[in-house]
N, C-alpha and C positions, 0 to 999 in steps of 0.2 A: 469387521466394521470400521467403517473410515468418520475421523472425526475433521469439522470445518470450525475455525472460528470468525465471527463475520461479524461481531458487537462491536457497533463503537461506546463510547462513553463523553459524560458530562463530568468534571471534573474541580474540586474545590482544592485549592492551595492552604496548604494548612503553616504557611512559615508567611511572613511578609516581606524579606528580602529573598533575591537571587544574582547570582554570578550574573553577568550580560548573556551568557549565550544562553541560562535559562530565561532569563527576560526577553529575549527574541523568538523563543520558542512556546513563552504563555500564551500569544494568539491560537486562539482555538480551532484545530480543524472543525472538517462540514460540521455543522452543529447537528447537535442531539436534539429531538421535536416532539418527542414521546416519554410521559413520563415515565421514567427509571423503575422498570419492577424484574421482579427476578421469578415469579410462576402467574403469568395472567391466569383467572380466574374461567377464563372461557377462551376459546380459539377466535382470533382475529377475523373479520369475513373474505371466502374465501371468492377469487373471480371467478367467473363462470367457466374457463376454459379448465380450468382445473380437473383433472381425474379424481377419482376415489382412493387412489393411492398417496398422490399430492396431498387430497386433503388429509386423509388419516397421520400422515407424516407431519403436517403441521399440528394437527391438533394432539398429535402425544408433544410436540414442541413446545405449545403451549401448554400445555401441565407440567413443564418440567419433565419429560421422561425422555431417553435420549431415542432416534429412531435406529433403525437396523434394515440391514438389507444382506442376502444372500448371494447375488451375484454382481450389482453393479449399485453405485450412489452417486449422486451430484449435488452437491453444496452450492449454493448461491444469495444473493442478497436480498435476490427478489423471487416471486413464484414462477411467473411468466419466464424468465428467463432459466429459471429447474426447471420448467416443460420442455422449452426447447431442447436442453441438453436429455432428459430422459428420453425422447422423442427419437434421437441419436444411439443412443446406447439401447434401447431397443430394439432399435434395426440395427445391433449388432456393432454400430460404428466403434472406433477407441475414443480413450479418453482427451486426445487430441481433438477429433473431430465435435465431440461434445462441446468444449471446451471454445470454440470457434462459435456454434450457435449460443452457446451462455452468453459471449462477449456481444455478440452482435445484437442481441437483445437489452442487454443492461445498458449499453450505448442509447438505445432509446429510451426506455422505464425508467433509468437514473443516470441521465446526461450528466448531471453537476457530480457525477466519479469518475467514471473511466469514460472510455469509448475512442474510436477510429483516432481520433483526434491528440492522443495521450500514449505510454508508454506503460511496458510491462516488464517482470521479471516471473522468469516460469521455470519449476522444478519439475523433473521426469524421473520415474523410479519402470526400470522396462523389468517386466516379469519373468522375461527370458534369460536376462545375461543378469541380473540384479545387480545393472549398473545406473549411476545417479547421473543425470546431466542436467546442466543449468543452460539458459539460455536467457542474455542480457536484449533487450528492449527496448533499454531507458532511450529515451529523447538526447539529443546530443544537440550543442554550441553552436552556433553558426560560423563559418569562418569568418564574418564581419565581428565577430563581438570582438569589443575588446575587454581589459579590464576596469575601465572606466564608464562600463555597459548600466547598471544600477545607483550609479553616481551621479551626484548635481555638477551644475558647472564649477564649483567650489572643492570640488573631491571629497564629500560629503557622502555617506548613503544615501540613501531616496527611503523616504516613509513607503511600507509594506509595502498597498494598495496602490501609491503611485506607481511603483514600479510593476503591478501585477497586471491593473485594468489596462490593455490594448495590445499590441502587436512585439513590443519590448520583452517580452516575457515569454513568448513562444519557441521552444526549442523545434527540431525536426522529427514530428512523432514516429513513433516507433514499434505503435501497435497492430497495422494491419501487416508490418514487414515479420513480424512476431507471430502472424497468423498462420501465414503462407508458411516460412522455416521450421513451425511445428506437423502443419500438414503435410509436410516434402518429407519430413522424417518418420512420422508416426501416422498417418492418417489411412485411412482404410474406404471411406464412403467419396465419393464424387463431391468436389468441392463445393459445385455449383449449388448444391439442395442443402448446403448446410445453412446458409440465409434465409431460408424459407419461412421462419417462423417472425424473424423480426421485419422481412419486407411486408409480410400481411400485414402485421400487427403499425407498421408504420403508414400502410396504406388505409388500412380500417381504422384506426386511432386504437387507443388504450386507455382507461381510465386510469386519471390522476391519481398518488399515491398521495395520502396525508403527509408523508415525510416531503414527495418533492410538492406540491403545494405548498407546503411551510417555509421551506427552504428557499424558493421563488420570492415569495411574501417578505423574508428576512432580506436579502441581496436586491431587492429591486430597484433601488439607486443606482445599482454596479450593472446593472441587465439594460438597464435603458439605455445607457452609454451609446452602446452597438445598434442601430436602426434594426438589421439583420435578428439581433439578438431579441430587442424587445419586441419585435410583429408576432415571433413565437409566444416568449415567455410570459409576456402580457398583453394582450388583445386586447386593442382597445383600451390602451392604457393602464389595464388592471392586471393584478398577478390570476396567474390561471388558478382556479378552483379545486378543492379535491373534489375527486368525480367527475369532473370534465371528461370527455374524450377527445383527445387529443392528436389528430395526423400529424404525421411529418413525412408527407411525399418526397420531397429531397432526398432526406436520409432515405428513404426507399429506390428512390432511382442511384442513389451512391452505392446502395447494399448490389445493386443489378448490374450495374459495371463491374463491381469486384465478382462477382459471382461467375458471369461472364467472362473475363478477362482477366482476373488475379490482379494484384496488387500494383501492376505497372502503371497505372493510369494515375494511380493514386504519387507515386515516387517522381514520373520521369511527363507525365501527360495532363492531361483536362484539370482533372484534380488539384495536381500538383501547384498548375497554375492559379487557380483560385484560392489555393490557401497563400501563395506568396503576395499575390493583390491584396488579400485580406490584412496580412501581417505588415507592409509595407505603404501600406494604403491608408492603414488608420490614419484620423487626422490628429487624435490626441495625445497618441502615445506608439508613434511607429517602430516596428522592429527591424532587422537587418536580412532577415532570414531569407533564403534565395531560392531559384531553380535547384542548383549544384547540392547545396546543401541534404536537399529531399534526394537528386541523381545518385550521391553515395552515401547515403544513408546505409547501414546494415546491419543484421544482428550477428552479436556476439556469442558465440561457444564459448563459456568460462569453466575454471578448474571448480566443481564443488567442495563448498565447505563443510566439511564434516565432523564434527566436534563431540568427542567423549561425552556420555553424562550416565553413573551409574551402567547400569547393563546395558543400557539406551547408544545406537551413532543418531545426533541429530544432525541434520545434514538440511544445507540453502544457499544461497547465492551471496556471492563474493564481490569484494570491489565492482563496480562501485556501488552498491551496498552495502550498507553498514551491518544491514540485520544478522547474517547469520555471524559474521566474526564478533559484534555482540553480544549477541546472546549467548554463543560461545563460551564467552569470557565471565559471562552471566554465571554460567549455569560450572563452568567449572571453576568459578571459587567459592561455591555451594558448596559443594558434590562433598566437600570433607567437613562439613558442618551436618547437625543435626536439624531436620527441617521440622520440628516437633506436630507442623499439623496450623491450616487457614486461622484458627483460632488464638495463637501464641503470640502474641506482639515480638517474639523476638527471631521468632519465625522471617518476619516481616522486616525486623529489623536486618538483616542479614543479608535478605534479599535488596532491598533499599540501596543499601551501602557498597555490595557489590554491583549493583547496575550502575552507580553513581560512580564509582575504581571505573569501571566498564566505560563510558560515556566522556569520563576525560580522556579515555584512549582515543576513542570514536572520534574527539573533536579534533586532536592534535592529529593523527594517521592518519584516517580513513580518506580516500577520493577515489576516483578516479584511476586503477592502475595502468593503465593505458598511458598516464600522463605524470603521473609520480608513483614514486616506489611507495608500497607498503609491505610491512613487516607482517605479512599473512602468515605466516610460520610460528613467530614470533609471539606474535597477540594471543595465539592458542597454544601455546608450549605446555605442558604439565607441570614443568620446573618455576615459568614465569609467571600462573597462575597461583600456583601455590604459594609463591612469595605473594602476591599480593592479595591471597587469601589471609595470607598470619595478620592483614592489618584489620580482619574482622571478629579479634578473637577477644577483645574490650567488649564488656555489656553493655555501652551505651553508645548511641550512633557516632559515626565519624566526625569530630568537630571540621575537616577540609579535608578535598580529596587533591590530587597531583596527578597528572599521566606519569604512570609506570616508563619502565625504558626494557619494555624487550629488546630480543637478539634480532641485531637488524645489520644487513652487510651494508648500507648505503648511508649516505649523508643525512640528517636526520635535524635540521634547522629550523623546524616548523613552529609557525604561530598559531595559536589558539584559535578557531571556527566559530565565526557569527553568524551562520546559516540561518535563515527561516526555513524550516522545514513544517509544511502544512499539507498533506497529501489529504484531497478530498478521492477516495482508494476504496474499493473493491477488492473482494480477494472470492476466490473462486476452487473450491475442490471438488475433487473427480477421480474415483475409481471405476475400471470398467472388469467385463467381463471375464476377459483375460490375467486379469491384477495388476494391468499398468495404474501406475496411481500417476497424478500432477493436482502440482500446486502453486497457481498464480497469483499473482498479487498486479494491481491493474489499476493506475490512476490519471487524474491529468490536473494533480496537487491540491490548489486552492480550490473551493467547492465553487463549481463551474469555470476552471481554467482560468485563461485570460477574458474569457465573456466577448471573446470572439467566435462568430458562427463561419459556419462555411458548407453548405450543400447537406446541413441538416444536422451539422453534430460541430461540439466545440471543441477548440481548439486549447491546448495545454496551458499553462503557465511555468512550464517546469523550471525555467533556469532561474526562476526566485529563488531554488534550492541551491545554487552557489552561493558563496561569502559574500555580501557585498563590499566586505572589505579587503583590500587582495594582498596587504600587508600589516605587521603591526612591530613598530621595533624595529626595523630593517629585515625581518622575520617574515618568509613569502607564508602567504594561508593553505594550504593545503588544496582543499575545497575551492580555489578561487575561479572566476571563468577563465575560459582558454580558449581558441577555436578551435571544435569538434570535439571538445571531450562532454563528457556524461556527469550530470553532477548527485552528489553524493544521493543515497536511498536511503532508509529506514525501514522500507520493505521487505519483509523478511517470511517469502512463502519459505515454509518448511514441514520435511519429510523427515518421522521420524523412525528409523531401525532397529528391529531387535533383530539377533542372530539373522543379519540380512533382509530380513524382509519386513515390509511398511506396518507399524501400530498406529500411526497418526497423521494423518494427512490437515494442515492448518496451518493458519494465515490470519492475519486482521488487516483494517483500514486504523487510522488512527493517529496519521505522524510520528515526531520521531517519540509518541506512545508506542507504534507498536510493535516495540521490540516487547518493551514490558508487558505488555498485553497478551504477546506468544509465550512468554520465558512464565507468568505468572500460569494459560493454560495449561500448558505442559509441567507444572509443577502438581498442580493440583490433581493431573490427571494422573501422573506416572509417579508418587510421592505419596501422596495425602488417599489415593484411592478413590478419589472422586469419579462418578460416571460423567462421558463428555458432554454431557448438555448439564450438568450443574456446575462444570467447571466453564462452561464459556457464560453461564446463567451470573455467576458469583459476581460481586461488587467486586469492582477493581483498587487495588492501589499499585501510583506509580512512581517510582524516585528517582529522577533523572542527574540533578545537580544539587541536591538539597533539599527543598520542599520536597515532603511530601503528599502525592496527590490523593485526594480519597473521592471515589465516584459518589454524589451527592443523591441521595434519596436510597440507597443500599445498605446491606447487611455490611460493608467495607466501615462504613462510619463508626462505626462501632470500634473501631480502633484508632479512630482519634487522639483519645484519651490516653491510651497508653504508649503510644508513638510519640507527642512529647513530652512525655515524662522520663523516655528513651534517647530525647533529647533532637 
């Protein structure tokens, strides 16, 4: 049985001060639209395309029960786009090929996450050789940026949203070159029929979801901006409706050239050029981004991150992402503590404190390796954890935490990370027949990118996820922009192993929540005994830098109360 986690959460601060870099990270990713419950009462209504299996699969979802499959499963955020990928793995395809129709679907159904336009990180577990490979995606710098890319003429940051809405903010996406390099290694079915479900469904329309209807409704200040943008999102002025049906032939004829042709068109051709018009062309907010930029674009093969926990290897992607070294760090300065069970405040308190050791690491190290050293050895040592486990052995929370000083052979002069991290994120799992499992994780950050369109689907905002400040102290940032590098993740798909082979396939959306969001389900699943739909069901809490968060309308609230008086 393979487990997915795909919940976001709505989130209340239970402290009223923070460090700055929690303060630049209280912006809320895509918002939550739906009240907060943990066993609906009845099954959501299901779309008509839907199978009998679909539906039975949701509807033990909805009651809290988890589902099961004997030969293959597909995880996704939305239904339409589990059809597409069952549809795949039915005819036998792997979990690559699946995994290409999920994307190309949710690129339509929930534009304001992922899609063409945005960047991935994808974990591969091969059935054959029970070896892990990652493979990086992320969006990359342009070589115009400078470091003065998110700054006023005063050398000032730039407010969030100024910096996010227009062409400034779009890195060189990374997800259809992410597509093709999974197919080229793992695919089994003809490329071309893999699009099949999302060209209809863009050609026929698709009824609007109450989530992206909401969502619409919420941003539509920032949607009209783009002429392009608003003729879809609001017609006529007005935010689209839930229940509309809604075409996007563009995106349809964009799915038909890659289908046709693969991804060159998109890098090096037609495509390509319309998203650099797009991005250079804004009149309000132009960015830098070029031909060239898209011409070498490429994805990365990185070293997997594999990290002890109990009998457990968890195992995810590495610089530049933060998640798996993370959670890592997470879960091994746990690992020698008693986790008494979801119920224990001190349980919670443990966890808190070591995410919070965790996260001043995350701010000072993490980027980019390709463009600075980091101490990946280091951050997960046994030895360096455990010294920074001893500072959780007080019963009452950390009054301040410090970055640690693992073992690191390089210069190590770093300032402190101001990032805005806001990934409006998709995460996607997939086991198939054979027992390849993968686990993606799929964004294009702010909820709906930079709110630039182009041939049907939008465009990223990713390099908000740099520092905007590229020094502090005479102390270079870590994180800061560079041309062509990758800026830091929080995405953290991961593959979890017992004696070699997969117990847990999962992932969340959520910023830089969702490390906590992973580290909390895998706790509860592989600790507490939880089955995996009550562990992704459960109210969340998350502690990054201090506050801590408690998901608002959940059974998590319930320990308010005892968490400050834990201090």
């Amino acid at each position: 049985m393979m487990r997915g986690l795909i919940r976001g959460a709505a989130l209340a601060l239970l402290a009223t001060t923070a460090i700055a870099q929690q303060a630049t990270d209280r912006i809320a990713p895509e918002a939550a639209t739906l009240p907060p419950v943990t066993a609906p009462a009845s099954p959501p209504p299901m779309p008509s395309a839907l199978s009998d299996a679909a539906t039975a699969s949701l509807a033990a979802k909805a009651a809290g029960r988890p589902v099961t499959a004997q030969n293959w499963m597909v995880v996704a955020a939305n239904p339409l786009a589990v059809q597409a990928g069952a549809r795949v793995l039915r005819q036998g395809g792997s979990a690559a090929d699946a995994m290409i129709a999920v994307q190309a679907v949710l690129g339509l159904v929930e534009p304001q996450s992922s899609g063409l336009g945005g960047g991935a990180f994808l974990v591969w577990y091969d059935a054959k050789t029970g070896a892990i490979t990652t493979l990086d995606g992320r969006e990359t710098a342009p070589l115009a940026a400078t470091p003065r890319l998110f700054q006023d003429a005063s050398g000032q940051p730039l407010e969030f949203f100024d910096a996010v809405v227009g062409g400034r903010s779009v890195g060189t996406p990374g997800t259809p070159a992410l597509l093709a390099a999974t197919h080229a290694r793992w695919g089994i079915l003809p490329w071309a029929g893999l699009f099949d479900e999302a060209i209809g469904l863009a050609d026929q329309g698709f009824a609007v979801s109450p989530r992206l209807a909401a969502l619409v409704a919420g941003d539509a200040g920032h949607l009209r901006r783009d002429p392009v943008t608003a003729a879809y999102f609001l017609p006529n002025g007005l935010p689209v409706a839930e229940g509309t049906i809604l075409r996007n032939p563009a995106y349809a004829d964009t799915l038909r050239i890659l289908s046709r042709e693969g991804v060159l068109p998109f890098y090096s051709g037609r495509i390509a050029r319309d998203i650099v018009t797009a991005v250079r062309g804004d009149t309000g907010n132009p960015g830098v981004l070029d031909a060239a930029d898209l011409a070498i674009y490429s994805v990365r093969e990185r070293p997997a991150i594999c990290a002890p926990y109990r009998i457990y290897s968890v195992c995810g992607m590495g610089p530049p992402s933060s998640g798996a070294l993370t959670l890592g760090q997470i879960l091994g300065m746990v690992a020698g503590h008693d986790l008494a069970g979801p119920d224990d405040p001190q349980s919670w308190r443990l966890i808190g404190d070591a995410s919070r050791l965790a996260f001043a690491d995350r701010g000072l190290y993490m980027a980019d390796i390709d463009f600075v050293p980091v101490p990946v050895k280091g951050l997960i040592a046994p030895n360096y954890l455990a010294e920074r486990a001893r500072l959780l052995t007080r019963p009452q929370a950390l009054t301040k935490v410090a970055p640690g000083r693992p073992a690191f052979d390089h210069a190590r002069l770093w300032a402190p990370d101001r990032a805005i991290e806001l990934p409006s994120t998709s995460h996607i799992s997939i086991v198939d027949a054979a027992g390849n499992a993968l686990s993606m994780t799929t964004t294009i950050e702010n909820g709906f990118g930079s709110r630039l369109m182009v041939r049907g689907y939008l465009l990223n905002n990713e390099l908000t996820d740099f520092s905007f400040v590229t020094h502090e102290d005479g102390r270079p940032v870590a994180n800061r922009v560079e041309p062509g590098k990758r800026p830091r993740s929080s995405m953290t798909p991961t593959i979890v192993l017992r004696d070699g082979k997969p117990v847990l396939v999962i992932g969340a959306p959520g910023g830089s929540r969702i490390i906590g969001y992973v580290a909390q389900a895998l706790m509860a699943n592989l600790d507490w005994g939880m089955d995996v739909q009550a562990a992704v069901s459960m109210g969340h809490l998350v502690n990054r830098f201090g506050p801590y968060e408690v998901e608002a309308g959940t059974d998590a609230e319930a320990m308010a109360t005892p968490l400050r008086a834990l201090g």
